[in-house]
GUROMI-709253 format. One line per 10 residues: number of its first residue (from 1); their letters; for each residue x, y, z of C-alpha. Coordinates in pm, 1 decimal, always signed. Example, Ala and Ser with C-alpha at 12.3 -4.5 7.8 and 13.67 -1.06 7.14 Angstrom:
// GUROMI-709253
1> as> +1230.0/-450.0/+780.0; +1367.0/-106.0/+714.0
END
This chain:
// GUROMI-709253
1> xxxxxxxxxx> +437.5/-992.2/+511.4; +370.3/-660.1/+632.3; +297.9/-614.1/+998.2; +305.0/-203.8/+1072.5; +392.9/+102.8/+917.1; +444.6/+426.1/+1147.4; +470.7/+788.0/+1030.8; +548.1/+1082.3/+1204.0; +609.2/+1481.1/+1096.4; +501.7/+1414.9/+709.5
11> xxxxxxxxxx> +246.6/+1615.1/+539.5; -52.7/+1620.3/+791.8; +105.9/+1341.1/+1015.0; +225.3/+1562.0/+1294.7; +263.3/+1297.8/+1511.2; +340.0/+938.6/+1514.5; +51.3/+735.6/+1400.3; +87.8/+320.7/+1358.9; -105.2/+149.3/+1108.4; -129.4/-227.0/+1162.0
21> xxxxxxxxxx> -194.7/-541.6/+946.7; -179.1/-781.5/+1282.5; -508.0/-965.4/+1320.2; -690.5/-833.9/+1650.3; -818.6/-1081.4/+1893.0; -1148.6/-1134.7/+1651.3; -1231.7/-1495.5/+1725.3; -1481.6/-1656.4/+1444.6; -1524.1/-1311.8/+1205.6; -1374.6/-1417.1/+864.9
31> xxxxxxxxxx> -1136.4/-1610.0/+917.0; -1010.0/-1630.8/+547.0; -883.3/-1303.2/+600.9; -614.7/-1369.1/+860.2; -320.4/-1533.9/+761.8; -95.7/-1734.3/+991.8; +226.3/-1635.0/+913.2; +446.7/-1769.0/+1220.3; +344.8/-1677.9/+1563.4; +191.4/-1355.7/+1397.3
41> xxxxxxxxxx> -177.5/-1334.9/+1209.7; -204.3/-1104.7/+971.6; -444.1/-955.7/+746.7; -464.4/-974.6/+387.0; -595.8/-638.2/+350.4; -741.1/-357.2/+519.2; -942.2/-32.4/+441.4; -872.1/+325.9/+524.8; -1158.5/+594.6/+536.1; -1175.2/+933.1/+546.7
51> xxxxxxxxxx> -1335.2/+1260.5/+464.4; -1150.0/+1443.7/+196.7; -805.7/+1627.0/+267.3; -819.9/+1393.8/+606.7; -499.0/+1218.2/+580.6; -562.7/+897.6/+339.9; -366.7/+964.7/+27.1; -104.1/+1146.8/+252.2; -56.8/+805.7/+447.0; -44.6/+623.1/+115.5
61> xxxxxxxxxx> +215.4/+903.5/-24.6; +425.4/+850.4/+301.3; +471.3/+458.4/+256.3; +533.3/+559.4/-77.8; +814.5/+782.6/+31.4; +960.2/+555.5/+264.9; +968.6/+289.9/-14.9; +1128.9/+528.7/-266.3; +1399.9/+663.6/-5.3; +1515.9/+305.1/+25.6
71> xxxxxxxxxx> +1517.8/+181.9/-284.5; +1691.8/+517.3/-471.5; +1903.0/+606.2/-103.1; +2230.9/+405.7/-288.1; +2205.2/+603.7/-610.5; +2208.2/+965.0/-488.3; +2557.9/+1183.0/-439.7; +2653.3/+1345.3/-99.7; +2495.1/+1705.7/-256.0; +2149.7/+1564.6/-322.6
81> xxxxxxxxxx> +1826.4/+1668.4/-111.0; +1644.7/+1390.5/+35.8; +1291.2/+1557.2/-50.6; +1077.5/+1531.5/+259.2; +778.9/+1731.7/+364.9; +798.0/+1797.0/+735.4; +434.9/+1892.1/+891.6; +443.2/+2281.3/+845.1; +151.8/+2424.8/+1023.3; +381.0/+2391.3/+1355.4
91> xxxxxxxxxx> +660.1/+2606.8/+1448.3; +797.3/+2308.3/+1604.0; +784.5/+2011.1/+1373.6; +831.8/+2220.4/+1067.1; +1203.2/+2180.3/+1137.5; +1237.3/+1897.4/+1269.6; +1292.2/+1537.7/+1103.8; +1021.4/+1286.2/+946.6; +959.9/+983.5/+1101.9; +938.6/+648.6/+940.1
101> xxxxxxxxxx> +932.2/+312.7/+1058.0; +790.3/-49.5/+916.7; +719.5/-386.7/+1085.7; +791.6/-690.4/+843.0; +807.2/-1068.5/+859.9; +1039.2/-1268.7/+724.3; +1011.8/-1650.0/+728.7; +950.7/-1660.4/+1077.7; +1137.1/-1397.3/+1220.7; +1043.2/-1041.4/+1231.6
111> xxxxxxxxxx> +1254.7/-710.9/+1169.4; +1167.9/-371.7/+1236.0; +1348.9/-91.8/+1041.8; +1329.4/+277.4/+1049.6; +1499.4/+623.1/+1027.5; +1455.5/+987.6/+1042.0; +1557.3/+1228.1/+787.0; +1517.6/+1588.8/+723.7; +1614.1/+1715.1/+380.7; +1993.1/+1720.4/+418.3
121> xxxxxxxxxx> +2091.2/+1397.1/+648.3; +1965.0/+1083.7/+792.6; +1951.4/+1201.8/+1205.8; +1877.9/+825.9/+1316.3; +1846.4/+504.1/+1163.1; +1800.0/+133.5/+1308.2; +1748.4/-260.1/+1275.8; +1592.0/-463.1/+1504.8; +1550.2/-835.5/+1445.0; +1291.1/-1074.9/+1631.7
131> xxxxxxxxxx> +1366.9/-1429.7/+1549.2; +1110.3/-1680.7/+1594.6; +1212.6/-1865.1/+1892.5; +1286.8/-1569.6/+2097.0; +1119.3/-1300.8/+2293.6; +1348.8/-1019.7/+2259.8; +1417.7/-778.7/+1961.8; +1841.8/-777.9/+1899.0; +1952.9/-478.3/+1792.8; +2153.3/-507.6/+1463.2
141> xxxxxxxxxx> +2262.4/-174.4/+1402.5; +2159.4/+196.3/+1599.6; +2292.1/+554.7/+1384.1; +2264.1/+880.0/+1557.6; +2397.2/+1172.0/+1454.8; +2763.2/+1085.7/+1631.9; +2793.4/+764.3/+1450.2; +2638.3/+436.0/+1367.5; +2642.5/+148.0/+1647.5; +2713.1/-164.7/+1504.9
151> xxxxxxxxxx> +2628.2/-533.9/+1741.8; +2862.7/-839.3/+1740.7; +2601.9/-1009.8/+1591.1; +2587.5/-830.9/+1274.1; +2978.9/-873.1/+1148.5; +2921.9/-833.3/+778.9; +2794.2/-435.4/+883.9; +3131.6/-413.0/+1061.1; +3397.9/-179.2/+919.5; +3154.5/-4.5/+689.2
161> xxxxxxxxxx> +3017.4/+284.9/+923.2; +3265.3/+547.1/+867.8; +3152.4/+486.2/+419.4; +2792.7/+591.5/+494.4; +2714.7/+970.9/+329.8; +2497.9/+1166.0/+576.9; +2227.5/+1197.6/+350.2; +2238.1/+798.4/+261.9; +2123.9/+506.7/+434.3; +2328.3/+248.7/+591.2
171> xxxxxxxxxx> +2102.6/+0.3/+528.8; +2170.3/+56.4/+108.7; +2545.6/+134.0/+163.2; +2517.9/-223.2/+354.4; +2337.8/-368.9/+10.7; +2613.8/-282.7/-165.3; +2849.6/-470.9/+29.6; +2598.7/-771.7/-49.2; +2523.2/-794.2/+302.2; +2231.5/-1102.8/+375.4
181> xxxxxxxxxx> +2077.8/-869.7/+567.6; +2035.2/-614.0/+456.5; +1942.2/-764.8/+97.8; +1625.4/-921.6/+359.9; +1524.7/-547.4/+398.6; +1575.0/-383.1/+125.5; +1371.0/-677.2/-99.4; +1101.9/-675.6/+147.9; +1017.7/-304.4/+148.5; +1125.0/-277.0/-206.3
191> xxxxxxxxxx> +842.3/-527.7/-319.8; +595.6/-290.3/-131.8; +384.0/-127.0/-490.6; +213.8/+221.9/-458.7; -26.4/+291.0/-705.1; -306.3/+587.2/-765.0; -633.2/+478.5/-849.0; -702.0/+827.2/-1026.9; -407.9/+885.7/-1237.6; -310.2/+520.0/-1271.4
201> xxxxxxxxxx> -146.7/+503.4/-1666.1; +212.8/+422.5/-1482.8; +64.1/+144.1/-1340.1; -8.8/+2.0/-1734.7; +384.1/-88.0/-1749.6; +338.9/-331.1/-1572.2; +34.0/-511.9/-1743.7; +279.8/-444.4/-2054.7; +594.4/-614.5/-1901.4; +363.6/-896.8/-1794.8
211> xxxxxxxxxx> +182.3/-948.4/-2145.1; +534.6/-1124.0/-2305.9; +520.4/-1393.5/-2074.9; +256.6/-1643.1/-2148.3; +124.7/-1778.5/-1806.1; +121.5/-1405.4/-1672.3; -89.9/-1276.6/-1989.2; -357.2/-1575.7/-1971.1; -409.4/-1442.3/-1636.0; -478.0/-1100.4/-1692.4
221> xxxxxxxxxx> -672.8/-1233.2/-1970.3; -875.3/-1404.7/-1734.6; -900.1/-1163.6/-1476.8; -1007.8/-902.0/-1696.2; -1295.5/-1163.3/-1842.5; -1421.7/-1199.0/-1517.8; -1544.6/-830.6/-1469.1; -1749.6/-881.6/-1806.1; -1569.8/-568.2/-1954.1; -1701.2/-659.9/-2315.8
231> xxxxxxxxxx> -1395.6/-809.4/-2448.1; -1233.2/-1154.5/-2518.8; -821.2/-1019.5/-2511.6; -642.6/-787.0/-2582.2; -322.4/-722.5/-2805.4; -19.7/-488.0/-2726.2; +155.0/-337.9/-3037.1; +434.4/-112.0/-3038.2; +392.2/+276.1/-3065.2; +718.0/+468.7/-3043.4
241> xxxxxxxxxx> +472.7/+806.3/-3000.2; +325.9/+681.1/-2668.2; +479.0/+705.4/-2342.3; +531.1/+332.0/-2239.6; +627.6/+260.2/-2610.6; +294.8/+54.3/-2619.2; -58.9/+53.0/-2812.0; -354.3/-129.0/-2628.8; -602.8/-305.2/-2847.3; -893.6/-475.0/-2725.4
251> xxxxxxxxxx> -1051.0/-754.7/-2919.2; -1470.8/-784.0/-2947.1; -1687.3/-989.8/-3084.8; -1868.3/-852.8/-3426.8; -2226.0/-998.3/-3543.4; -2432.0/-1018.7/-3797.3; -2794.6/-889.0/-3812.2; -2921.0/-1204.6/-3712.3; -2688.8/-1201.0/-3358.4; -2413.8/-1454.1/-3533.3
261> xxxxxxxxxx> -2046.2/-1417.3/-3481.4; -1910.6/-1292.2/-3783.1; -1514.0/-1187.7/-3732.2; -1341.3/-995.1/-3417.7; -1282.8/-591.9/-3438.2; -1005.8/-451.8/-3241.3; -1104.2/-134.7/-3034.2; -813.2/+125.1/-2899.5; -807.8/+101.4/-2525.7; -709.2/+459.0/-2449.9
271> xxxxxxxxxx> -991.0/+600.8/-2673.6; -1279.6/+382.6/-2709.7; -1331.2/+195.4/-2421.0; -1444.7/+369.1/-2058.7; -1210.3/+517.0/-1806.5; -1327.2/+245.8/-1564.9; -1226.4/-9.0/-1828.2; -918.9/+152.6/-1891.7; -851.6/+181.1/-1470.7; -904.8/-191.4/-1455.8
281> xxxxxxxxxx> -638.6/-282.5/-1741.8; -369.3/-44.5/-1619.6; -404.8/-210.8/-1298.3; -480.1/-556.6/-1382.8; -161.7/-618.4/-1393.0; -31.8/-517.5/-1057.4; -328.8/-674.2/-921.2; -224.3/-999.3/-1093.1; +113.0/-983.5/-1028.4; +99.0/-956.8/-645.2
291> xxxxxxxxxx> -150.7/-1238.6/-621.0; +109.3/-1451.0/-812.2; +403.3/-1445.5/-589.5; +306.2/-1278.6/-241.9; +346.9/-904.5/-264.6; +209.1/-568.4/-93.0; -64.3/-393.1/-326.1; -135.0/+4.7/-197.4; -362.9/+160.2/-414.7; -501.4/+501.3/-381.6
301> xxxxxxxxxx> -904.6/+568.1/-457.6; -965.8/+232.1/-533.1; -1298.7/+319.0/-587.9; -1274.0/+566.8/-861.5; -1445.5/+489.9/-1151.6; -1530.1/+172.8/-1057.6; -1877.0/+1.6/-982.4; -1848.6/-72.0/-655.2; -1963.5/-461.0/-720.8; -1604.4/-465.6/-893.4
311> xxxxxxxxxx> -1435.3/-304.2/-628.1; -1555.3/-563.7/-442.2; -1480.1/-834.5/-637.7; -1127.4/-736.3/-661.9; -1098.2/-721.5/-286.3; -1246.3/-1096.2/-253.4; -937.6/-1165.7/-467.8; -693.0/-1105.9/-186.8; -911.6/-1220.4/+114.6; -974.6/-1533.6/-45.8
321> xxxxxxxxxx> -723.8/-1811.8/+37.4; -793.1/-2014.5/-304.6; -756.8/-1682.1/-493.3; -495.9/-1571.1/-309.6; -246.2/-1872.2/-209.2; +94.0/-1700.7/-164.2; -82.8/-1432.4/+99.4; -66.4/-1104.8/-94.7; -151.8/-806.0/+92.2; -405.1/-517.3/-52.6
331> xxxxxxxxxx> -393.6/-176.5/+145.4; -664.7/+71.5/+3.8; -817.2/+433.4/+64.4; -1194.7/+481.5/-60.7; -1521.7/+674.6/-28.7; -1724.0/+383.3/-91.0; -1929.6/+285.9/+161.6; -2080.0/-32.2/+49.2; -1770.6/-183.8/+126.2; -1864.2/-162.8/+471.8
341> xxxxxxxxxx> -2214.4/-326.8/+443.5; -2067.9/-603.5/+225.5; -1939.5/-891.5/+489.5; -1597.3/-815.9/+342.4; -1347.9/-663.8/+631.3; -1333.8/-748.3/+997.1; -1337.4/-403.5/+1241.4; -958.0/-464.6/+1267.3; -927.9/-447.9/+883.8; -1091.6/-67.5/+874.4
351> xxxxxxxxxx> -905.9/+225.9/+902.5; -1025.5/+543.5/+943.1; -842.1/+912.6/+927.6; -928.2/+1223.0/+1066.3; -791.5/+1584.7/+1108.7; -765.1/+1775.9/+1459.6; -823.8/+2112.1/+1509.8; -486.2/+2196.9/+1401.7; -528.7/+2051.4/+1059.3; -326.7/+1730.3/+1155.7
361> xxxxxxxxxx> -396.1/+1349.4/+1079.4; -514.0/+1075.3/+1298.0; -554.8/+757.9/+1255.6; -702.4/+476.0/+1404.8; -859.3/+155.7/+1346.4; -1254.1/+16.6/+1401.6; -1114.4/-215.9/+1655.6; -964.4/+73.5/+1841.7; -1231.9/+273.6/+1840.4; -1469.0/+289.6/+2161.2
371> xxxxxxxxxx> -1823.6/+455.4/+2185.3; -1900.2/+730.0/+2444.0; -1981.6/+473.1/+2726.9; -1604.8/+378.9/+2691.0; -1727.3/+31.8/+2469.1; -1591.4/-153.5/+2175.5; -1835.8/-180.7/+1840.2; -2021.4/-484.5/+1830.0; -1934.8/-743.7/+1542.3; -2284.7/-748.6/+1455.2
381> xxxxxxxxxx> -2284.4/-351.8/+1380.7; -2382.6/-241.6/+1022.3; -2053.8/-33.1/+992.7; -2156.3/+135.5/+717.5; -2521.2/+253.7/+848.7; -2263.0/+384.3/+1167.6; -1974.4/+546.6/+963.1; -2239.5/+728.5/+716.2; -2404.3/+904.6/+1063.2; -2102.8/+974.4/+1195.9
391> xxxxxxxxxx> -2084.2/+741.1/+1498.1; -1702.1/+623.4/+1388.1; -1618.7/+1000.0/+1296.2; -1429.7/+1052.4/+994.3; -1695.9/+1235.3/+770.3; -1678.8/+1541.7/+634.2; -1839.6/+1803.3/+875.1; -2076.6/+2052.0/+630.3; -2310.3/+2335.0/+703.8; -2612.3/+2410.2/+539.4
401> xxxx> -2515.5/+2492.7/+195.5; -2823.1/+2581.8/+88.2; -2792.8/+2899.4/+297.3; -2554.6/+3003.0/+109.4
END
């Protein structure tokens, strides 16, 4: 499961800012939504606020990049450019490498794994391993810029230093050499699925892929029938025009004058049902899919387009145990403020992002957060009556516009 993800010198992350799935010490509050995975709690999903052009889809985009650098690192040639976006409004950190690091449990034991990369070369990478009955990380493997540090305890990464490319990571060029370990971490942040709630028709692939297997289509099925969309099923038919190779039909219900069933009429997805209905299909799938075997869910803008009684619905999915047996993770940014006045997160499960005067990110969590007298928020706070005034920061800041 995910523990922490830390980002530093990407897009509006000047510095380094930790975001945390770890359960706080919240005795009693929800208890569904903490997971015992070990000697570590973790959450099933948290929330992460923000006024617009704060920070939230650029923290989603940097997991994102982190993701894509590991899984792609192994197929690139010793000419390509690694693509990062260094913080630019510095004359410090716009030439200086991004930072990325993520916390991740596995069985019991948990590894940590980072690096820093500007757009030529990886400057530093490393593996640190916590295994369950001890107290102290092991190092694994250290890379600076002289070389890569290899430990006695890691043998199968021995020998293989002097084949890593400057601009690849050691940790794929290890993968290759079907190293145990580093298959651990590259399946564990590979399984990690970024999605956009706005432009979210990539995300229908995967409803697609899952619609040929029986057991996996019965559960979109059934999934989608829950959030009353107005149809029974749906059909997928192949169209060599479209982009995924793939027609979406929905099936309704037709009646007679007299309210009796009469046959079933098949409506095109992409152009006669609703953009919220189409949202929900395209991801319905990678909503299912996590739920069914354990994985990390990041979607952008949940919210968009979306009543927010579904939004919520679809977050109950995840926090509930029943719902939710194999302890899938959902990370999410949104405006929607109901959430907060809904019983669904605890204040260790809401993130919030702001910009500085200098136009750069921070981030911190509910249960971080301390009033002007130096105190914690209460459990028994109406977080959302405190976040729309402003009390947890994190709002847009407007002036009168009606002067204008």
């Amino acid at each position: 499961m995910l523990l922490e993800f830390t980002v530093g010198n990407f897009l509006s992350f000047k510095d380094k800012k930790t975001f945390s799935l770890e359960a706080g010490g919240i005795k009693t509050i929800l208890p569904d939504n903490v997971v015992q995975n070990g000697k570590y709690k973790v959450l099933r999903s948290a929330a992460i606020y923000g006024a617009n052009s704060s920070g939230k889809s650029n923290f989603v985009k940097a997991l994102d990049f982190m993701v894509n650098t590991v899984k792609n690192s192994s197929k690139l040639n010793s000419i390509d450019k690694l693509g990062t976006k260094p913080f630019l409004l510095n004359t410090e950190t716009e030439n200086q490498p991004c930072y990325f690091e993520i916390l991740f449990t596995e069985g019991e034991s948990r590894y940590r794994y980072g690096f820093e990369l500007d757009n030529d070369k990886i400057h530093s990478e490393w593996l640190f391993i916590l295994e369950a009955n001890s107290k102290k990380e092991i190092p694994y493997f250290v890379r600076e810029l002289e070389g890569i540090g290899v430990a006695d305890v890691f043998e199968e990464a021995r020998g293989l230093e002097s084949k890593t490319r400057d601009n690849g990571l050691f940790i794929a060029l290890l993968d290759q050499f079907n190293s145990s370990v580093a298959k651990t971490v590259i399946y564990n942040i590979s399984r990690i699925r970024v999605l956009s709630g706005i432009d979210h028709k990539i995300a229908i692939a995967m409803t697609g892929v899952l619609y040929n297997y029986e057991e996996d289509r019965l559960m979109i099925e059934s999934f989608l029938n829950k959030l009353s969309l107005g149809f029974d099923s749906f059909i997928v038919k192949d169209d060599a025009n479209l982009t995924f190779g793939k027609k979406i039909k929905t099936i309704h219900k037709k009646y007679n004058k007299k309210g009796e069933f009469v046959s079933h009429f098949e409506f095109d997805l992409n152009e006669q049902e609703s953009s919220g209905t189409n949202k929900l299909f395209d991801l319905s799938g990678s909503i299912v899919f996590s739920l069914m075997y354990g994985y990390e869910l990041i979607i952008d803008e949940l919210d968009s387009k979306l009543h927010p009684i579904l939004t919520q619905e679809i977050i109950k999915l995840f926090n509930n145990p029943e719902t939710n047996p194999k302890n899938a993770q959902l990370i999410f940014t949104t405006h929607d403020t109901n959430l907060l006045g809904a019983n669904l997160f605890r204040r260790d499960q809401i993130w919030f992002t702001e910009k500085d005067d200098f136009e750069a990110t921070d981030l911190y969590s509910l249960l971080e957060f301390k009033d002007g007298d130096g105190k914690s928020v209460r459990n028994d706070r109406s977080f959302e009556a405190d976040y729309i005034r402003g009390r947890y920061g994190a709002i847009p800041y407007i002036s009168n516009l009606q002067e204008i």
